[in-house]
C-alpha positions as CSV (number, residue, x, y, z in Angstrom):
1,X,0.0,0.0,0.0
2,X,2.9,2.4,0.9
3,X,4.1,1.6,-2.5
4,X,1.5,2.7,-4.7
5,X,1.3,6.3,-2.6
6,X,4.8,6.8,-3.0
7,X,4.8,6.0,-6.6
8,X,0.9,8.4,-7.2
9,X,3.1,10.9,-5.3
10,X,5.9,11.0,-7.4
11,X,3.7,10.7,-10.5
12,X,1.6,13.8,-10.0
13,X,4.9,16.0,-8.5
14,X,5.7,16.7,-12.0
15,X,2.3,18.0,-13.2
16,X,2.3,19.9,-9.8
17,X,5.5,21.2,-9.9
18,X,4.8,22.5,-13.5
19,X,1.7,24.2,-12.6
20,X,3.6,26.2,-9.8
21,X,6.2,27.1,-12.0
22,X,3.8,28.6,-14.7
23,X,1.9,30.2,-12.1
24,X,4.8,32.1,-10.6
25,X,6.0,32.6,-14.1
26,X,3.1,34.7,-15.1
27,X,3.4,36.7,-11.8
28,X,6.8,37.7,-12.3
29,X,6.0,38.7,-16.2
30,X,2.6,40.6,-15.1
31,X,4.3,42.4,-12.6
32,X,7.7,43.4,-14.8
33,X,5.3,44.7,-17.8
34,X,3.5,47.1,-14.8
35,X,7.1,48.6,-14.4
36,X,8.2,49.1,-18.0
37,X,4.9,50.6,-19.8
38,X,4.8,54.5,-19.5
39,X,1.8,55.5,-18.9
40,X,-0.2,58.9,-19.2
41,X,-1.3,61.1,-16.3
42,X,-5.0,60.1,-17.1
43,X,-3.8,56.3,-16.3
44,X,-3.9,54.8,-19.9
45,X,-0.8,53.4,-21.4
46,X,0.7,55.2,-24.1
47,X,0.8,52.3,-26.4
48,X,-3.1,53.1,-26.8
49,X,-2.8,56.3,-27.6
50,X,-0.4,55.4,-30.4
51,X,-2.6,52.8,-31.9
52,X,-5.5,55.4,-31.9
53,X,-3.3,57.4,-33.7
54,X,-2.1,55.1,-36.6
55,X,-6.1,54.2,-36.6
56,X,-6.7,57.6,-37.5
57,X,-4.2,58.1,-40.2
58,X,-5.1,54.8,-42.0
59,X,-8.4,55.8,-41.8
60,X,-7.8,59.3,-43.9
61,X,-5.3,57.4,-46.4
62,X,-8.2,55.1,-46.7
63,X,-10.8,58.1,-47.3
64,X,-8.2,59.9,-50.0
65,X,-8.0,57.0,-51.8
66,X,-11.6,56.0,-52.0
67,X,-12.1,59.9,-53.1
68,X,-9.5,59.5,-55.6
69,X,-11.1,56.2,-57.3
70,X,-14.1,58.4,-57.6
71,X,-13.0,61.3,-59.0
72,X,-10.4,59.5,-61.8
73,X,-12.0,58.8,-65.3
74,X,-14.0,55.9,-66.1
75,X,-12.1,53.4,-67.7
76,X,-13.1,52.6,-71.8
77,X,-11.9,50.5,-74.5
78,X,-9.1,52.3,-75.4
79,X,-8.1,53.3,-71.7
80,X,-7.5,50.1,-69.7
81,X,-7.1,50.5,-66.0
82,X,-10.2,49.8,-63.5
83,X,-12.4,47.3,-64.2
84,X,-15.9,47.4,-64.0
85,X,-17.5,46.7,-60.5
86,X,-18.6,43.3,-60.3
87,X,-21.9,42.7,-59.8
């Protein structure tokens, strides 16, 4: 009997021990990313106000180039270039 506890013992140390080690892991890496990421007096990181930012210029590129597809010239026969929309 004292067998088969020693041996479930050492069989579920490893799955254990991994756990733990992921566990504190993620701790550690939570709390070094709180130390490194500058962050704004209003309390949001600055990596969001970035990404707002290159939202906002894609979205004018976008807007320029849907206003300059509608302003060029139809494409004829003799003028290749944009296709008809498909329909």
């Amino acid at each position: 009997m004292s067998q088969n506890v020693a041996l479930i013992l050492l069989l579920l140390a490893c799955p254990v021990g991994m756990c733990l080690a992921m566990w504190f892991m993620s701790r550690s890496e939570s709390r070094n990313l709180r130390r490194i990421q500058p962050r704004h007096p209003t309390g949001e990181p600055a990596a969001a106000d970035a990404a707002s930012a290159e939202v906002t210029r894609l979205q004018a590129e976008i807007d320029q180039l849907k206003a300059a597809e509608r302003d060029a010239p139809p494409a004829g026969p003799d003028r290749p270039g944009r296709r008809p929309p498909e329909g």
